[in-house]
FIROGU-7126 format. One record per residue (C-alpha): residue in one letter; x, y, z. Coordinates in steps of 0.02 Angstrom, whole numbers, plus 32768, in hexadecimal, padded with zeros to 4 digits. Layout:
# FIROGU-7126
aXYZ/...
//
This chain:
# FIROGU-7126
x800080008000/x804480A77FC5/x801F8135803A/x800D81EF7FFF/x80B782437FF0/x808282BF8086/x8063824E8101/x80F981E180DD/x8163828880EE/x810E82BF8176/x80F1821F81DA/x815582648283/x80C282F582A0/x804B827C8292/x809D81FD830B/x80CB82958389/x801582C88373/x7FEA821583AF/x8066820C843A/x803982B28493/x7F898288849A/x7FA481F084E8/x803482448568/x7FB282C98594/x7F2B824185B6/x7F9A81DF8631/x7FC78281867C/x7F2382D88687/x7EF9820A86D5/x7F87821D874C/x7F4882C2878C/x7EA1829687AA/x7E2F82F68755/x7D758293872F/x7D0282BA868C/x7C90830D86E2/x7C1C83268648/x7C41825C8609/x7C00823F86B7/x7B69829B86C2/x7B418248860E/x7B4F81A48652/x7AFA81D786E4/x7A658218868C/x7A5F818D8604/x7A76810986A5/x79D18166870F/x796F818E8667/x78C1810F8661/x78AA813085AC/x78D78095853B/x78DF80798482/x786C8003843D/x782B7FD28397/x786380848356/x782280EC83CB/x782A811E8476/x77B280EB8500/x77AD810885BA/x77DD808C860E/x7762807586C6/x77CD7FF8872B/x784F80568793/x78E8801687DA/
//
């Protein structure tokens, strides 16, 4: 497989790219800090009664 002349010359940005973002994700891991908004998503999506069924929506009356 023959890859485009730019990214072939141009290969070590991409890989640095690829390496910081996974260096600042261990760090930023490492420090601490929580997804707040991932885990209000979750939480939402985890309480929310509503269920997909045959297309549509319905309300589902059986609570946990």
């Amino acid at each position: 497989m023959r890859l485009p002349v730019k990214i072939r010359r141009d290969w070590h940005y991409y890989a640095f790219a690829i390496g910081l973002i996974f260096i600042l994700n261990g760090v930023v891991g490492l420090l601490g800090f929580e997804a707040k908004r991932m885990a209000n998503l979750w939480r939402w999506a985890d309480n929310m009664d509503y269920q997909l069924l045959a297309g549509g929506a319905y309300h589902s009356s059986a609570r946990r």
